[in-house]
C-alpha positions, 0 to 999 in steps of 0.5 A: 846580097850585099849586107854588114850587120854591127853595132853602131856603138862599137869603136871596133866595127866603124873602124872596121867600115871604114876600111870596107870599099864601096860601103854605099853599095851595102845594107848596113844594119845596126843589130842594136837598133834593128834586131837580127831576124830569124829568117836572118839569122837562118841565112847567115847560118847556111854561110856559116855552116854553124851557129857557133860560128857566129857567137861571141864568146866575148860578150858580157853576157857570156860571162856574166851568166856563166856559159862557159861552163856548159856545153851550148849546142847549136839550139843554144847558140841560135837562141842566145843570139836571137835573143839578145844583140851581144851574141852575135860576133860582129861585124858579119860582113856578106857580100854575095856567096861570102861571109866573113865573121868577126873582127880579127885582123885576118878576117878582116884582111880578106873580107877587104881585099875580096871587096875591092 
């Protein structure tokens, strides 16, 4: 499987797809406009090794409801994500048996020179 999950409106993931070779190759979803599922979510999960792996503590959300302040265990992060797009740490780049999360430069980095 071949599969990007980002958010079409971030400046920060088309930068980053426009880095990723043979990006026709990949199912390209938009979170926003179609919602991660939970059988997606699972998925990424067992690649992950952890929901927290995948959870953006950037989001506005975040902040705004205060969840910094309180211990989050993997049901919350799983919950959050599902329920609402900003939760989840974009882009999520899958490529077979790899995942690479987020946009950190190393991150990104290896998910290019491993696609290529």
């Amino acid at each position: 499987m071949k599969k990007i999950y980002h958010l079409k409106t971030c400046s920060t993931c088309a930068k980053i797809l426009k880095q990723i070779p043979h990006l026709e190759t990949f199912v390209v979803q938009d979170i926003k406009t179609e919602p991660i599922t939970g059988d997606q979510l699972t998925e990424m999960h067992k690649m992950a090794g952890s929901y927290e792996a995948l959870f953006s503590r950037n989001a506005t959300l975040y902040k705004e409801r205060g969840l910094k302040d309180k211990p989050l265990t993997e049901t919350d992060y799983k919950d959050l994500i599902l329920e609402h797009y900003t939760f989840l740490k974009r882009p999520v780049i899958i490529a077979g048996d790899k995942i690479f999360i987020g946009n950190k430069p190393k991150t990104v980095e290896d998910a290019v020179a491993y696609l290529k």
